[in-house]
KOLZADREN-413569 format. One line per 3 residues: number of its first residue (from 1); their letters; for each residue x, y, z of N, C-alpha, C. Coordinates in Angstrom, 3 decimals. Example, Ala and Ser with C-alpha at 12.3 -4.5 7.8 and 13.67 -1.06 7.14 Angstrom:
1> as> 13.190 -5.690 7.800 12.300 -4.500 7.800 13.200 -3.300 7.800; 12.850 -2.250 7.080 13.670 -1.060 7.140 12.900 0.030 7.870
# end
This chain:
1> xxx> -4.089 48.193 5.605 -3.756 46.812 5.380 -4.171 45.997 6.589; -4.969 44.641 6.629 -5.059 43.998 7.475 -4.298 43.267 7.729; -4.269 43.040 9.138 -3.082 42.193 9.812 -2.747 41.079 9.639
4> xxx> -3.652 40.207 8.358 -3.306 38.664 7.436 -2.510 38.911 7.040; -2.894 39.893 5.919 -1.664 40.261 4.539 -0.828 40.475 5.142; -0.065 41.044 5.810 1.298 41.433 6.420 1.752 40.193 7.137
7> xxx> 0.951 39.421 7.726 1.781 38.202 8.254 1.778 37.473 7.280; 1.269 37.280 5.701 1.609 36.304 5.319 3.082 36.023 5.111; 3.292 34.484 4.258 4.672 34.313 4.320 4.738 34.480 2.560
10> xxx> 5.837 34.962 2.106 6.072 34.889 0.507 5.643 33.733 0.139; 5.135 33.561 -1.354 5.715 31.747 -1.654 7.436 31.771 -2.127; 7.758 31.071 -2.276 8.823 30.426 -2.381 8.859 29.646 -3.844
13> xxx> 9.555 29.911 -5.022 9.355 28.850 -6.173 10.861 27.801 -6.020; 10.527 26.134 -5.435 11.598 25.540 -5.081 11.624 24.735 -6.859; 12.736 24.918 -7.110 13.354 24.110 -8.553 13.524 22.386 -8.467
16> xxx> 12.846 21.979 -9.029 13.911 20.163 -9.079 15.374 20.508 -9.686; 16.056 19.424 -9.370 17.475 19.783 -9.793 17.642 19.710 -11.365; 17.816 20.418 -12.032 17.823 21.304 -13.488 19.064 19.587 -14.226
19> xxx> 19.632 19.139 -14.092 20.136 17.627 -14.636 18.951 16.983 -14.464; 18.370 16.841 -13.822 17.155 15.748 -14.005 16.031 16.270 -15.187; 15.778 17.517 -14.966 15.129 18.159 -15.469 14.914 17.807 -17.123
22> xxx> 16.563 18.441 -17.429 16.995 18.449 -18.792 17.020 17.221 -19.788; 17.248 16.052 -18.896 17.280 14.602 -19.144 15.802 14.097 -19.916; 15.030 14.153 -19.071 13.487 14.000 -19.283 12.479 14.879 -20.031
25> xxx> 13.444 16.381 -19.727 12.245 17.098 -20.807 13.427 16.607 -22.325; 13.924 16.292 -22.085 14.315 16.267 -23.758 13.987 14.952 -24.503; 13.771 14.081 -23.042 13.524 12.370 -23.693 11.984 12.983 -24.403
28> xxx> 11.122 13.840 -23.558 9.443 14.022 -24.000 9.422 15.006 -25.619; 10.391 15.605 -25.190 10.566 16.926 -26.857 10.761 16.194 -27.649; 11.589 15.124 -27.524 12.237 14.234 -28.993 10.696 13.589 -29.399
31> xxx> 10.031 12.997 -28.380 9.079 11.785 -28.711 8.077 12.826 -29.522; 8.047 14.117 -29.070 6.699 15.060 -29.243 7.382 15.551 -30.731; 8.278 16.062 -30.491 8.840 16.289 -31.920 8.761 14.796 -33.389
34> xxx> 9.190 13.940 -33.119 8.970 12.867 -33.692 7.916 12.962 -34.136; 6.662 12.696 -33.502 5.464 12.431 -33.696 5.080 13.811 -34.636; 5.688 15.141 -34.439 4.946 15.785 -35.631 5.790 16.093 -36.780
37> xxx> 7.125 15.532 -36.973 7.873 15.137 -37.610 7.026 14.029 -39.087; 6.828 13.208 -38.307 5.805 12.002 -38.658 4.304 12.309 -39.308; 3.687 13.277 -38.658 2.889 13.784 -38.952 2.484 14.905 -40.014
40> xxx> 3.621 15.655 -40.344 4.062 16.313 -41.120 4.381 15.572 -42.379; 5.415 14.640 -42.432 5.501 13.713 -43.759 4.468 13.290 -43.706; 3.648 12.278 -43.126 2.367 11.557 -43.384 1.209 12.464 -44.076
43> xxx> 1.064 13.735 -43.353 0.086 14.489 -44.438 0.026 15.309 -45.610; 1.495 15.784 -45.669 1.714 15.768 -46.590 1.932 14.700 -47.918; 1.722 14.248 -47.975 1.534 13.165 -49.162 0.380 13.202 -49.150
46> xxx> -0.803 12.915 -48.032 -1.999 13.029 -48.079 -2.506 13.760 -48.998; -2.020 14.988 -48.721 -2.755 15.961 -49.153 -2.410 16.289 -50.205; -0.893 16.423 -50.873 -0.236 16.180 -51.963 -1.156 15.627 -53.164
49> xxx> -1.821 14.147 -52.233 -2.318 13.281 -53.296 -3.732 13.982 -53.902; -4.246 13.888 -52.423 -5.929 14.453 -52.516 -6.128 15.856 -53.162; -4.978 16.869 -53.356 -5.052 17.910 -54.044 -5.046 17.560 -55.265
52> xxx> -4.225 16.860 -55.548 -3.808 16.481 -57.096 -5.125 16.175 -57.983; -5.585 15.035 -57.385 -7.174 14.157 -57.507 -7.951 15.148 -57.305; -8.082 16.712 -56.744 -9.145 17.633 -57.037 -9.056 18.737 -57.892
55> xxx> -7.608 18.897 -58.134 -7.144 19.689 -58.845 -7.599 18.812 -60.208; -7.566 17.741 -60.986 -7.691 17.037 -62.285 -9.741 17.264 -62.115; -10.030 17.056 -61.297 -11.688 17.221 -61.481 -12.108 18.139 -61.055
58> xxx> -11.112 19.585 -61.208 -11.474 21.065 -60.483 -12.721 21.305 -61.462; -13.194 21.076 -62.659 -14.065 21.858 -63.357 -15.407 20.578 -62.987; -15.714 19.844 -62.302 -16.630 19.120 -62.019 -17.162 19.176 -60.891
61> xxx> -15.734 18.985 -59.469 -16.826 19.840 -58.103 -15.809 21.017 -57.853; -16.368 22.048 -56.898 -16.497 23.047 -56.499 -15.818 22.917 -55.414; -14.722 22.184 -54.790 -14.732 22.304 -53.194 -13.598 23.174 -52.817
64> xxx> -13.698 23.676 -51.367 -12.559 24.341 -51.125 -11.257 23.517 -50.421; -10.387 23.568 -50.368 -8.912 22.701 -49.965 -9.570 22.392 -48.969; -10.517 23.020 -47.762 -10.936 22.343 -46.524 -11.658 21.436 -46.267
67> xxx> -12.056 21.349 -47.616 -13.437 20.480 -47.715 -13.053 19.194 -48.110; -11.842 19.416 -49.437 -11.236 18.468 -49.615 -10.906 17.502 -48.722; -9.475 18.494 -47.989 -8.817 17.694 -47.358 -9.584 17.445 -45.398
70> xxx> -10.691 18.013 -45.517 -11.072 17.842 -43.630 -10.960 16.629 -43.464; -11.298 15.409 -43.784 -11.892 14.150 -43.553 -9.833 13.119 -43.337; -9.256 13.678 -44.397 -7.851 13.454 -43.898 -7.156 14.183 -42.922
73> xxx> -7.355 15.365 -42.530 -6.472 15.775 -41.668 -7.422 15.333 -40.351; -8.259 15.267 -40.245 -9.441 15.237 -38.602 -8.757 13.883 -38.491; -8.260 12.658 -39.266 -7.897 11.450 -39.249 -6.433 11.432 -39.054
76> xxx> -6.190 12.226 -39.559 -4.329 12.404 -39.065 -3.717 13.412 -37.552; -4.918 14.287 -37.674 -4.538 14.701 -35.917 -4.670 13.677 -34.912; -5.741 13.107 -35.113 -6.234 12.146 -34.332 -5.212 10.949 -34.096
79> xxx> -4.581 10.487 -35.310 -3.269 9.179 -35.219 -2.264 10.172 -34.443; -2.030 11.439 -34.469 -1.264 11.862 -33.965 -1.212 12.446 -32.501; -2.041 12.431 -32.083 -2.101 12.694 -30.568 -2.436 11.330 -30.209
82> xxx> -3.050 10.368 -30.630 -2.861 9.442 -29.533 -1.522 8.670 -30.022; -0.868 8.986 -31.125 0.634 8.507 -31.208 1.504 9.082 -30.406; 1.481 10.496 -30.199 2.347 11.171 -29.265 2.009 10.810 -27.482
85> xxx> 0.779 10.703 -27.561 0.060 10.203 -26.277 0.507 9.052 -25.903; 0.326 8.099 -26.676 1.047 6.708 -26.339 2.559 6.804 -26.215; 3.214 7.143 -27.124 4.522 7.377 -26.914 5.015 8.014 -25.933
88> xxx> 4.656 9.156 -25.235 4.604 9.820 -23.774 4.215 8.919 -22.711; 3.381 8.147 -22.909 3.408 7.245 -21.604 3.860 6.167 -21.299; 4.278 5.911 -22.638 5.455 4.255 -22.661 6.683 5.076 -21.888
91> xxx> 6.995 6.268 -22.630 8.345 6.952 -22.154 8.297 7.381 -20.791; 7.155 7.911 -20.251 6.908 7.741 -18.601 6.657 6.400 -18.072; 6.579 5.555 -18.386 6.037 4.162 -18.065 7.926 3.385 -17.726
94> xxx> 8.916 3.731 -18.843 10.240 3.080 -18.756 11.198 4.373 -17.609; 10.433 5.345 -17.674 11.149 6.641 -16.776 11.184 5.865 -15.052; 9.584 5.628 -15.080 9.389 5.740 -13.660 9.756 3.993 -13.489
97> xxx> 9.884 3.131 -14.267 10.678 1.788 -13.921 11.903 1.771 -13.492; 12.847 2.749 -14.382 14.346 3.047 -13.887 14.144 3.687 -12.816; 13.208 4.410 -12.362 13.045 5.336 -11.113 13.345 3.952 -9.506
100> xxx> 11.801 3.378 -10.064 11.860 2.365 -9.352 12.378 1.950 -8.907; 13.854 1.352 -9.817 14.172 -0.151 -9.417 15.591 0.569 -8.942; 15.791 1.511 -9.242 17.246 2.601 -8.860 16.954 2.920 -7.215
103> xxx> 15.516 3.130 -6.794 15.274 3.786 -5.594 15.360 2.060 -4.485; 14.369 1.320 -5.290 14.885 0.001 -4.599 15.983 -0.597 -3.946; 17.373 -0.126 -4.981 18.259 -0.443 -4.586 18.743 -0.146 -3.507
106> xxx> 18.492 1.232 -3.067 18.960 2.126 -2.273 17.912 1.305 -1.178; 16.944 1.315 -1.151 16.421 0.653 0.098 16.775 -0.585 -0.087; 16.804 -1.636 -0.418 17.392 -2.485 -0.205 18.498 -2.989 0.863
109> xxx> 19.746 -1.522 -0.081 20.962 -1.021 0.961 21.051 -0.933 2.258; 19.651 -0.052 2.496 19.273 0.652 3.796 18.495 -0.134 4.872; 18.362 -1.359 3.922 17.620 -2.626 4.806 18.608 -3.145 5.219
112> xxx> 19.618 -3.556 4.506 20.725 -4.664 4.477 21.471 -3.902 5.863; 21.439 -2.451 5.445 22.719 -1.351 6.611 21.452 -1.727 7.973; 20.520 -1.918 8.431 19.850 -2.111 9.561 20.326 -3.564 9.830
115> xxx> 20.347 -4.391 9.158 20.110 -5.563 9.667 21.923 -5.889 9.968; 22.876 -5.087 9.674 24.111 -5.025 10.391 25.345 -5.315 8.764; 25.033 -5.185 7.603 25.676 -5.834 6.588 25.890 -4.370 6.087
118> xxx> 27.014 -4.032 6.053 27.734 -2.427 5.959 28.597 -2.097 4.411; 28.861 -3.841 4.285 30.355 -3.971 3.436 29.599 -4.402 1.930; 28.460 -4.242 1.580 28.052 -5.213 0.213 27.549 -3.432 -0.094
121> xxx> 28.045 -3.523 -1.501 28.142 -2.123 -2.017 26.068 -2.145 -2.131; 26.066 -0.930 -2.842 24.735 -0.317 -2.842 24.341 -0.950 -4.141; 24.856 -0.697 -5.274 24.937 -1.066 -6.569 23.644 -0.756 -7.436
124> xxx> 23.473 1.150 -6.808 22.096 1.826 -7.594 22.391 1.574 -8.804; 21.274 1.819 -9.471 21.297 2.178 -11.497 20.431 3.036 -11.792; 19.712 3.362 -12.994 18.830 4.293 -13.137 19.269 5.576 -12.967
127> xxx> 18.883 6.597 -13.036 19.005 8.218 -13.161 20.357 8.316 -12.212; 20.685 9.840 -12.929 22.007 9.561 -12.248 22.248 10.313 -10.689; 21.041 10.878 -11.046 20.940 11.520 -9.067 20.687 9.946 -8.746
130> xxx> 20.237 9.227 -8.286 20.133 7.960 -8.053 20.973 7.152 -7.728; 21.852 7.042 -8.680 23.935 6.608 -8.940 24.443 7.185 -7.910; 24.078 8.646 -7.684 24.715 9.268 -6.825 24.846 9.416 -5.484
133> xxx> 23.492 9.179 -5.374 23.155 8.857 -3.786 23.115 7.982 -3.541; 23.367 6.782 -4.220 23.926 5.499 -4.242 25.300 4.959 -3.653; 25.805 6.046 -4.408 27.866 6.691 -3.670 27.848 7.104 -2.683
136> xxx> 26.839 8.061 -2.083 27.078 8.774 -0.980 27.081 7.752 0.271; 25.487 6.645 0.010 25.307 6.028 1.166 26.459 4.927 1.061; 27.048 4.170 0.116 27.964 3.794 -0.041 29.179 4.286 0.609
139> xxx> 29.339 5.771 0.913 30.383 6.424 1.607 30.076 6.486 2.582; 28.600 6.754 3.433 28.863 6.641 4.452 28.562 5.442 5.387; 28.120 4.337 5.001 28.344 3.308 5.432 29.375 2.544 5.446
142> xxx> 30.615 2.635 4.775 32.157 2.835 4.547 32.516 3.493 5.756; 32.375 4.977 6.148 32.544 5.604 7.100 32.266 4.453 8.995; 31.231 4.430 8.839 30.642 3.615 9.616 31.096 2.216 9.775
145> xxx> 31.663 1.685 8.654 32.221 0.325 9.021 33.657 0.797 9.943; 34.688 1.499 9.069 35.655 2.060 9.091 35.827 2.342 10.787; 34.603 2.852 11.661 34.438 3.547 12.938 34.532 2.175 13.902
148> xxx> 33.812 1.052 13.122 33.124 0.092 13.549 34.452 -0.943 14.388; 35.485 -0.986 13.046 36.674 -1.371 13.564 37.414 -0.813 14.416; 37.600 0.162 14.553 38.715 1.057 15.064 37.943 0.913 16.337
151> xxx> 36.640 0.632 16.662 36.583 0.826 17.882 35.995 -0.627 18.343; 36.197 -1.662 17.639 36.800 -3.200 18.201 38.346 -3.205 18.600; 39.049 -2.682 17.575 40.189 -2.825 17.891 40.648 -2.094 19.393
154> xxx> 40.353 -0.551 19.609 40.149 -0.068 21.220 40.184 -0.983 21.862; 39.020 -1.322 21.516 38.115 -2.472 22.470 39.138 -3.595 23.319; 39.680 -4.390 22.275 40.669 -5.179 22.292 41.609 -4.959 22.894
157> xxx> 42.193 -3.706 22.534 43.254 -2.865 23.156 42.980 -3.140 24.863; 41.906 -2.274 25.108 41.397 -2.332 26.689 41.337 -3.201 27.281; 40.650 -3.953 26.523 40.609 -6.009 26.889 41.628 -6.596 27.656
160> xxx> 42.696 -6.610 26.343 43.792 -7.354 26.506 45.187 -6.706 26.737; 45.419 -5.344 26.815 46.553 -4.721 28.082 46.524 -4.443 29.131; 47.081 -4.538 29.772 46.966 -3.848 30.867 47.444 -2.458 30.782
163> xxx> 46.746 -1.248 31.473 47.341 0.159 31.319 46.938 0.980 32.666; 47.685 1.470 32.643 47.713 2.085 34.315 46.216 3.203 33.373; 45.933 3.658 35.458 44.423 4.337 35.522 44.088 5.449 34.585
166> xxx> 44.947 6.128 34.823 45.358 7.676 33.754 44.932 7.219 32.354; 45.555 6.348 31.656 45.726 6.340 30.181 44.073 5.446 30.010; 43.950 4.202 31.422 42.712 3.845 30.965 41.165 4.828 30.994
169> xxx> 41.299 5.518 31.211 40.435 6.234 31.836 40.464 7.493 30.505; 41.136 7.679 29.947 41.591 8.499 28.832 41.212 7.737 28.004; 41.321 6.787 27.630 40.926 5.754 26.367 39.795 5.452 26.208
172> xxx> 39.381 5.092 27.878 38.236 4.954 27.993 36.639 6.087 27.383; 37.191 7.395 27.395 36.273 8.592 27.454 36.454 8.646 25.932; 37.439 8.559 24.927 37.593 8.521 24.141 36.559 7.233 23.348
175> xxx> 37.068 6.485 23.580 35.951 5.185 23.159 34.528 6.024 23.442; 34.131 6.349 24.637 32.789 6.521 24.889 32.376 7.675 23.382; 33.362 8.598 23.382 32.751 9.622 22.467 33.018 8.957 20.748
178> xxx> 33.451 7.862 20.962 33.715 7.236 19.251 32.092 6.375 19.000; 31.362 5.943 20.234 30.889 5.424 20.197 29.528 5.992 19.956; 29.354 7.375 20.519 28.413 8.627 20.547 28.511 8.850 18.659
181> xxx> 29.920 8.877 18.391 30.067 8.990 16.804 28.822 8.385 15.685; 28.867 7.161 16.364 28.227 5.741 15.395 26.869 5.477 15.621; 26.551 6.118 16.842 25.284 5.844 17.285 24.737 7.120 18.225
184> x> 24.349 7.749 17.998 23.847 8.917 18.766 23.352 8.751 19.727
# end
């Protein structure tokens, strides 16, 4: 064995999270199913008909069911993949809008949390991992306000008592490491 193969590294098969997953492959199965749902009634009648109409003039031409019916079905696959086709990309087209405007929010948030505005909720939409991490940063910018006070109020504290050296000096180190908390 050469000394590549042995250093290589495994691959690794990493999963998307299986709720997202399930959401979207089923929005695409329904549309794909539909469409041959659709396709299925639609040619059948077709062919229903066009049999019928060769079956009454069977003793005049000769043809076989393929011959009959090719010219309708080559015309009905065809409505049907670019029906399912179109329908797949409208349905990716409204997927990745909710994607969008859900991920927006969140930056938005994350603009608003830089520019010092902690307290105006996140107010994601769209997918629900999205919602979710919507809550989280919502929680921890909550967290962060929450820190924000407690260590005005210190602040204040220090300000405006007076406290012998011991306790200031204790409060003081304390503040310093609340402050390490909020801001690294």
């Amino acid at each position: 064995m050469s000394p590549l193969r042995s250093s290589r590294i495994p691959r690794r098969t990493i999963f998307v999270n299986p709720r997202f997953q399930f959401g979207v492959t089923l929005s695409f199965s329904i549309a794909v199913f539909a469409g041959g749902a659709l396709f299925g009634w639609s040619f059948y009648r077709c062919a229903k008909s066009a049999l019928r109409i060769a079956s009454l003039q069977a003793h005049y031409h000769f043809l076989t069911p393929y011959a009959i019916l090719e010219d309708p079905l080559i015309r009905h696959v065809a409505i049907l993949s670019a029906g399912v086709l179109a329908a797949c990309l409208l349905l990716l087209a409204l997927l990745l809008r909710r994607i969008r405007r859900g991920v927006g929010g969140l930056v938005d948030s994350l603009h608003r949390s830089a520019q010092g505005d902690l307290s105006t909720p996140t107010g994601a939409e769209g997918l629900t991992d999205i919602v979710r991490l919507g809550t989280k940063i919502d929680a921890a910018r909550t967290r962060t306000l929450q820190r924000i006070h407690e260590i005005r109020a210190e602040v204040d504290l220090l300000r405006n008592e007076p406290l012998p050296d011991e306790e200031f000096a204790r409060r003081w180190s304390a503040l310093k490491t609340a402050f390490r908390k909020v801001a690294p």
